[in-house]
C-alpha positions in Angstrom: 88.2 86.5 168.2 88.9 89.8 170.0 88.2 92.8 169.0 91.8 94.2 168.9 92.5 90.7 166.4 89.7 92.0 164.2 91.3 95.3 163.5 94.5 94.1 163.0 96.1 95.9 165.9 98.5 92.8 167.2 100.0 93.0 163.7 100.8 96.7 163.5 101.8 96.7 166.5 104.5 93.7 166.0 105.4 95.9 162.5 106.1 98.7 164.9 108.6 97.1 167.2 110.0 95.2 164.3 110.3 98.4 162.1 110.7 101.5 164.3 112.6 98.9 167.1 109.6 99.9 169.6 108.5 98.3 172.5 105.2 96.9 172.7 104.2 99.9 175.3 105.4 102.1 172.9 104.1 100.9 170.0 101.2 101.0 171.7 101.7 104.4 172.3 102.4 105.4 169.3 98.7 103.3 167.6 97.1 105.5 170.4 99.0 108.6 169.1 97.9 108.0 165.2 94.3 107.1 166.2 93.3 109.7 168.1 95.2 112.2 165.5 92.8 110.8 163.0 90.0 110.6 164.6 90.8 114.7 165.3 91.2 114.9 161.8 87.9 113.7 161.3 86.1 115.9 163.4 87.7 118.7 162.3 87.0 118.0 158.6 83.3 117.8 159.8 83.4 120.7 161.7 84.5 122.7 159.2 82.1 121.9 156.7 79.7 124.8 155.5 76.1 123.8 156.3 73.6 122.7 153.9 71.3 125.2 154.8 70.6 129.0 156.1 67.9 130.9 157.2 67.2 134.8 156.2 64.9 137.0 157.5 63.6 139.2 154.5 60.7 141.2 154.9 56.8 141.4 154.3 55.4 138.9 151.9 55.3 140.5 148.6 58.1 143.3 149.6 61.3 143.9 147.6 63.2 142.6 150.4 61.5 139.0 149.8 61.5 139.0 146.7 65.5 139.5 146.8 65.5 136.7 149.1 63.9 134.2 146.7 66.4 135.4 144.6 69.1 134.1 146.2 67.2 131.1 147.9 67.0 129.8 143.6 70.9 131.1 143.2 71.7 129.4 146.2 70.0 126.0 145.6 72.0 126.2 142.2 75.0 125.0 144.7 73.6 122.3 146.8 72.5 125.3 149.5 69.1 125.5 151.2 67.7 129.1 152.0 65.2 129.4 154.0 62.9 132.8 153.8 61.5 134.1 156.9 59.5 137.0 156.1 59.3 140.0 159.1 58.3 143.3 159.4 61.0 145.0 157.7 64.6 146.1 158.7 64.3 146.3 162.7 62.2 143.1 163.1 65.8 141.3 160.9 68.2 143.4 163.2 66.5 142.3 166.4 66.1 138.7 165.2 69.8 138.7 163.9 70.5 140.2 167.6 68.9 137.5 169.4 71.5 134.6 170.5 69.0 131.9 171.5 67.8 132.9 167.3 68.1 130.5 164.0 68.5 133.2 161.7 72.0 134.1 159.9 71.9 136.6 157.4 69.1 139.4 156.9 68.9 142.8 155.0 68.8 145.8 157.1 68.4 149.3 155.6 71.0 151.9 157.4 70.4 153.6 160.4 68.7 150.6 162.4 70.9 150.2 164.9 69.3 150.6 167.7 68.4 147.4 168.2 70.0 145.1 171.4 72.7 142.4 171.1 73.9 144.0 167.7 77.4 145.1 168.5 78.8 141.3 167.4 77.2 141.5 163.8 79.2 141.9 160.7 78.0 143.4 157.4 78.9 141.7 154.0 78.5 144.7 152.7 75.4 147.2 150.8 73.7 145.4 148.5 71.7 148.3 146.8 70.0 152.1 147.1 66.8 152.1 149.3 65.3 155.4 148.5 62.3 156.5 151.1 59.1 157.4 148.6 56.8 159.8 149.8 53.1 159.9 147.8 50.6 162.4 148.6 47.0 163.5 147.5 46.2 166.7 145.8 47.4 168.7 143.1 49.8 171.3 144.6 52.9 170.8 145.5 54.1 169.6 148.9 57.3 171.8 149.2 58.5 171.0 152.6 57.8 167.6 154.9 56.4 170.2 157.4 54.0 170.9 155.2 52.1 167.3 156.2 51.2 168.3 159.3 48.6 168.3 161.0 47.2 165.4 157.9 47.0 161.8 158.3 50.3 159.9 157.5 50.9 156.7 157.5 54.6 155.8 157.9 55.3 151.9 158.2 54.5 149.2 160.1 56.7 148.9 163.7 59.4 146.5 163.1 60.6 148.0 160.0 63.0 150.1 158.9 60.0 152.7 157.0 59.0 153.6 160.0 62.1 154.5 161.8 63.5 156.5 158.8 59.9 158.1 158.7 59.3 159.4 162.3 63.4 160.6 162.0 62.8 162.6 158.8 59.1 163.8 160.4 61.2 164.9 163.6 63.3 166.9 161.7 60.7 169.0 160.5 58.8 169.3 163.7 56.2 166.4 163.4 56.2 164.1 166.5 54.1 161.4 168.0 51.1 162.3 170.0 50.8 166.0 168.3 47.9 167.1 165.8 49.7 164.7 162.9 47.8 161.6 162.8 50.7 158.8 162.0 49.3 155.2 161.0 51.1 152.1 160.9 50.2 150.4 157.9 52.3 147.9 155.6 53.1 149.3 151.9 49.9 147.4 150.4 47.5 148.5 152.8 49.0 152.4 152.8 48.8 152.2 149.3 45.3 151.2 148.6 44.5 153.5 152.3 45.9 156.2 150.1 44.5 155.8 146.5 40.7 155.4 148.6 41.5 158.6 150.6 41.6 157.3 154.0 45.2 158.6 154.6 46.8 162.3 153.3 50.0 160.6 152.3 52.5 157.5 152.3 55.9 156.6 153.2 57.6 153.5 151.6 60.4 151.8 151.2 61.4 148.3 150.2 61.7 146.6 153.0 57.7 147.2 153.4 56.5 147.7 149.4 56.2 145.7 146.3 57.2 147.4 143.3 54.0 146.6 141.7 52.9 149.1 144.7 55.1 151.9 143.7 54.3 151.7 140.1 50.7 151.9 141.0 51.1 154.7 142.7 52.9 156.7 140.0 49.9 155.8 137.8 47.7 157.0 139.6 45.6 160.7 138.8 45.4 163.1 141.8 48.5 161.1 143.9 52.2 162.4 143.6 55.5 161.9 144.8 57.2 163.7 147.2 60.6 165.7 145.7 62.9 166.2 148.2 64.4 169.7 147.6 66.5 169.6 150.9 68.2 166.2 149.7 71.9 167.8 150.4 70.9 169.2 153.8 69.4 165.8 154.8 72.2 163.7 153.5 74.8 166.0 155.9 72.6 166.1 158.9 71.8 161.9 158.1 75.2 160.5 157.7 74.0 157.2 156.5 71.4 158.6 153.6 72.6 159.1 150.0 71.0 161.6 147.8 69.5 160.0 144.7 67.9 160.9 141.8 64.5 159.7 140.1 65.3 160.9 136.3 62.3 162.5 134.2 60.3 159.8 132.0 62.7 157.2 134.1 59.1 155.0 134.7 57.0 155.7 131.5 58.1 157.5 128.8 54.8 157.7 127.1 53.2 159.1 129.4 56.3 161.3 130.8 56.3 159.6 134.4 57.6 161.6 136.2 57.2 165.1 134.4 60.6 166.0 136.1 63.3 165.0 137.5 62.9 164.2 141.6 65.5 164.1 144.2 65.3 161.5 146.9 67.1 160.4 149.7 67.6 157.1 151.1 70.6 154.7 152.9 71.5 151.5 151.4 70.5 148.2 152.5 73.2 146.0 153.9 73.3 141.9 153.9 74.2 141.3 157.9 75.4 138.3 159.4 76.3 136.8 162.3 80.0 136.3 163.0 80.5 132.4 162.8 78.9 133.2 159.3 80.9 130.5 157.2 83.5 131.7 154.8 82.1 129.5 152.0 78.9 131.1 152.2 79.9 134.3 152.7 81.5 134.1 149.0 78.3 132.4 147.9 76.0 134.8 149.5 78.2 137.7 147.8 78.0 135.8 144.1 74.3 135.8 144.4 74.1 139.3 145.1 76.2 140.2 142.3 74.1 138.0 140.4 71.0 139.7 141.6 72.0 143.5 142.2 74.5 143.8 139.9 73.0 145.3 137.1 72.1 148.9 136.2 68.9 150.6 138.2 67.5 154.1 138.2 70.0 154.9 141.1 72.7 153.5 140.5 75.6 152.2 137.4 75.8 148.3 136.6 78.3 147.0 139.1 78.4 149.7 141.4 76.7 146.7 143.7 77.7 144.7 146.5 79.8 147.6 147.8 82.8 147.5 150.2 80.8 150.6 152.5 81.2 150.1 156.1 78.9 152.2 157.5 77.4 150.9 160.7 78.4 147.5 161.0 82.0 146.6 160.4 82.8 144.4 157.3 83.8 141.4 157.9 87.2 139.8 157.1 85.6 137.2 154.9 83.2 139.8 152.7 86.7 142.3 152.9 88.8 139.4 151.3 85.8 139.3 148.6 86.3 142.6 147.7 89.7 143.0 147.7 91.4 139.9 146.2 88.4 138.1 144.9 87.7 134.6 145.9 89.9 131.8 146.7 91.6 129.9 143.8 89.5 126.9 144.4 86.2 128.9 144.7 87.0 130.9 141.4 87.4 127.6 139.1 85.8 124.9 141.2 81.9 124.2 141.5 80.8 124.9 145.6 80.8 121.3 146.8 84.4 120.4 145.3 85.6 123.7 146.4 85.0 123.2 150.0 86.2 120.1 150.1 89.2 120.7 148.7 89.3 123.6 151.0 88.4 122.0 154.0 91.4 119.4 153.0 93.9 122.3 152.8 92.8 124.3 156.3 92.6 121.1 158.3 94.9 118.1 157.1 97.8 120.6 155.8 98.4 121.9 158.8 97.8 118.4 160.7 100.3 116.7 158.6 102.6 119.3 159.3 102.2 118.7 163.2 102.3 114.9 162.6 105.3 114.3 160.8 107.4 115.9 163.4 105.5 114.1 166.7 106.1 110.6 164.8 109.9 111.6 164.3 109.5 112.5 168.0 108.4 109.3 169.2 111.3 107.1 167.7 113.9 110.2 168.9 112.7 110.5 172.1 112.7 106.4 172.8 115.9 106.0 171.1 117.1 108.4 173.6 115.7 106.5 176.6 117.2 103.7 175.4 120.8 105.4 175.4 120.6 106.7 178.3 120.1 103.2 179.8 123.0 101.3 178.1 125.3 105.0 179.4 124.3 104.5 182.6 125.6 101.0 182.8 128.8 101.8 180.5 129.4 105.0 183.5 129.0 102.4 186.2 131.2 100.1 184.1 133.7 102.9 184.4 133.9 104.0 187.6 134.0 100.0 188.7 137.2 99.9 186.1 138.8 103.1 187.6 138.8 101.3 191.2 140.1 98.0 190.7 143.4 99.2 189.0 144.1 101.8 191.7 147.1 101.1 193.6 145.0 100.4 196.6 142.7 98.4 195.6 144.2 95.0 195.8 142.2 93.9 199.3 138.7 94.7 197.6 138.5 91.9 195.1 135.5 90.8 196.1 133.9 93.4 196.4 134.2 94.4 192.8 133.3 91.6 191.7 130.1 91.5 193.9 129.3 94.9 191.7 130.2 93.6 188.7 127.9 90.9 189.1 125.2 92.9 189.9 125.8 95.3 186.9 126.3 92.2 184.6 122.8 90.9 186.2 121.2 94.1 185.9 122.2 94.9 182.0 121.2 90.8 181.5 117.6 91.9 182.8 117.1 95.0 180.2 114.5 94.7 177.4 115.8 96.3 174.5 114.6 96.3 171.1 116.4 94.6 168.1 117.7 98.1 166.6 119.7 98.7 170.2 121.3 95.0 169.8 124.8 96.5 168.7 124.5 98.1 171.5 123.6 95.8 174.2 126.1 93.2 172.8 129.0 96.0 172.7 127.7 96.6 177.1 127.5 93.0 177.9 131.3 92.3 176.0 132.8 95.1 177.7 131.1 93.5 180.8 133.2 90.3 180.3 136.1 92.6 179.7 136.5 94.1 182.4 135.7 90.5 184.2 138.5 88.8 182.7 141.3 91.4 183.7 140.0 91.5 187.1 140.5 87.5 187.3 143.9 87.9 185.3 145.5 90.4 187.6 146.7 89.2 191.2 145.0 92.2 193.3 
C-alpha cells in the first residue's frame, strides 16, 4: 500500500474533482494548499505558547530582593509556571545580566538609577514594584547631621554589582566624598556590613534591599550605640536625584515599646522596577504583574495598600503589555479563566482567527480562479467559432469551402481534446453543438 493510500489522499482528491469540479492537478493543489495552511497553523499555535518556565535574577541570598523572588517563584508555580532564582549581586549585576544577549535571564529587579549598564537601551520595565529606601547606620551617640560629616571614617557602601553601591558613592559624591581620598569605602554585602559595624570594624553602613535582609535592618535598629542616618536634605536630594522619592520612617513605626525610632526620620530612596526583556510573553507579563500585586500590594511603612505595581516610567519605557495591565486590566479570558485555559483559548483566538479569515477567502479563490481558466478556454473556441461563422457567409466566400472546413475541423478536434471537469459539461456540450451548427449550414449552403 502506498503511503498516499494510507492517508486517504486518492479519495479526497477524487471528492475534490467530483465536488468542487477540480482537476486532479488542481485538486492536488488545493490538498497542498490546506496542508501546508495547517501545518502553519500548527506551528504557530506552538510558537505562541508562553513557556513553562523563567529565570530571574534577584539578589544576594537572604536579601529582600530574593526573598521577593521566591515569592513569586510559589505564586507562579500556582499556574503551571517554573521560576527559576538566580541570586546576584544586587541591581547592576540584574541590569548587566538582563543586558547580555547571548543571557538566559528574563525578568530581574533593578532599583532606579542603574542604568549605566551596556546593551540596556531594548529593555522594558513592567513597572515599580515598591519603595527602596537607602539606610544609613552609624556608631556613636551624636548626631550625624550631614553625609559630609562621614568623612574621613570608614564606610562601607555595598558590594560592586549592586545597586547600594552606586546609589552610595552618588550620594557620597554629592557631599564631597570620593574614591581614593582620606574616606576609607569598603565593599561588603548587608550581612557582613552589619555584623563589621555592630563589632566596630567599620564607622557606618549603607543598605538597601537589594543587598540586606530585613532581619539585618531590624538588628540594627536594636542595637545600643548604632543609629540611623536622618536625612534632613531629603527635598534637595530628591530635586537634584530625579529618580529618588522622599520617604518617611514614622516614630515608634518598628517597636512601639521601646519607641523605635524616637522620631520620625526622613529617607530617600528610588523604587525598584521588574525589567524584562522585550520578547517577554504577554501571558506572563499579566502573571508576573498578579504576583506582584499579590506580593507588594499591601500597606508598608512607605507607602498605602495598593499604591503597588505602579504605572511610573522612569528610566525604562513601560511596555505595551504591563501599560495594557494598567490601563484596562487583563484580557477577558485571563480575568475569568485559570492560566493554562486562558492561553489556550488565547492562543486560538490570535492565530486560527485570523487564519480562518485568510483561508476562507484563498479556498473561494481556488474554485473562482479555475472556473475562470476554464471559461476562458471554452470563449476562446466560441471567438474562433465566430470569426469562422463571420467568413463563410460573406459574399465572397464561396471559393474557400474547404478551407473552412479544414478550420472547423481543427477547432472541432481541438475542443474534442479539452479535459474539462463535470461542472463545465453544460458548457462543453453547448461548444461542441454549436460546432455541428455551424457544420451543417456550411454543408447546406452551395458556396
Amino acid at each position: 500500500m502506498k503511503i498516499t493510500d494510507k492517508f486517504g489522499i486518492p479519495k479526497m482528491m477524487t471528492t475534490c474533482t467530483e465536488t468542487f469540479g477540480f482537476s486532479r492537478k488542481v485538486a492536488a493543489a488545493a490538498l497542498i494548499f490546506v496542508a501546508a495552511f495547517i501545518l502553519t497553523l500548527v506551528i504557530e499555535f506552538i510558537r505562541f505558547a508562553p513557556p513553562r518556565g523563567i529565570v530571574i535574577t534577584s539578589g544576594p541570598e537572604g536579601s529582600i530582593f530574593n526573598s521577593n523572588a521566591v515569592k513569586y517563584a510559589a505564586i507562579l508555580a500556582r499556574h503551571g509556571v517554573t521560576l527559576k532564582i538566580l541570586p546576584s549581586q544586587g541591581s547592576a549585576e540584574n541590569l548587566a545580566r538582563l543586558g547580555d544577549p547571548a543571557g538566559r535571564v528574563d525578568i530581574g529587579f533593578v532599583q532606579g538609577g542603574v542604568t549605566n549598564a551596556a546593551n540596556t537601551a531594548e529593555l522594558v520595565s513592567l513597572g515599580s514594584v515598591f519603595y527602596q529606601p537607602i539606610l544609613v547606620f552609624y556608631r556613636g551617640t551624636g548626631t550625624v547631621e550631614l553625609l559630609s560629616g562621614l568623612a574621613g571614617k570608614r564606610l562601607t557602601i555595598g558590594s560592586a554589582g549592586s545597586g547600594t553601591r552606586e546609589l552610595s558613592l552618588k550620594l557620597l559624591a554629592a557631599n564631597g566624598i570620593e574614591p581614593g581620598g582620606n574616606t576609607e569605602l569598603l565593599e561588603m554585602e548587608g550581612d557582613a556590613a552589619a555584623m563589621a559595624l555592630m563589632a566596630g570594624m567599620v564607622d557606618a553602613v549603607f543598605l538597601m534591599g537589594d543587598s540586606a535582609s530585613a532581619q539585618v535592618i531590624r538588628k540594627l535598629v536594636r542595637t545600643d550605640g548604632i543609629q540611623m542616618y536622618d536625612f534632613t536634605q531629603a527635598d534637595a536630594y530628591t530635586r537634584r536625584i530625579v529618580y529618588l522619592d522622599k520617604l518617611r520612617l514614622p516614630k515608634g513605626c518598628l517597636d512601639f515599646g521601646k519607641n523605635l525610632p524616637a522620631h520620625d526620620i526622613q529617607l530617600i530612596g528610588p523604587t525598584v522596577e521588574l525589567i524584562a526583556k522585550p520578547d517577554l510573553h504577554p501571558a506572563l507579563t499579566y502573571l508576573l504583574l498578579d504576583a506582584a500585586r499579590e506580593v507588594h500590594g499591601n500597606a508598608t511603612l512607605f507607602h498605602a495598600r495598593g499604591a503597588f505595581p505602579a504605572l511610573l516610567e522612569r528610566e525604562f519605557p513601560i511596555s505595551a503589555d504591563a501599560r495594557r495591565y494598567f490601563t484596562t486590566g487583563k484580557s477577558f479570558f485571563y480575568r475569568f479563566l485559570p492560566f493554562g485555559l486562558a492561553s489556550l483559548v488565547n492562543r486560538m483566538l490570535v492565530v486560527f482567527v485570523p487564519m480562518l479569515v485568510l483561508l476562507i477567502p484563498g479556498l473561494r479563490l481556488i474554485p473562482a480562479l479555475y472556473k475562470w481558466r476554464i471559461t476562458l478556454g471554452i470563449y476562446r473556441w466560441y471567438r474562433a467559432l465566430l470569426a469562422l461563422e463571420r467568413e463563410i457567409f460573406r459574399q465572397d466566400a464561396h471559393h474557400k469551402k474547404d478551407e473552412f472546413l479544414r478550420r472547423l475541423n481543427q477547432i472541432e478536434e481541438t475542443v474534442n481534446k479539452m479535459k474539462v471537469p463535470a461542472s463545465f459539461a453544460d458548457q462543453f456540450y453547448a461548444l461542441r453543438g454549436h460546432i455541428a451548427f455551424v457544420r451543417g449550414r456550411l454543408q447546406n449552403n452551395n458556396l
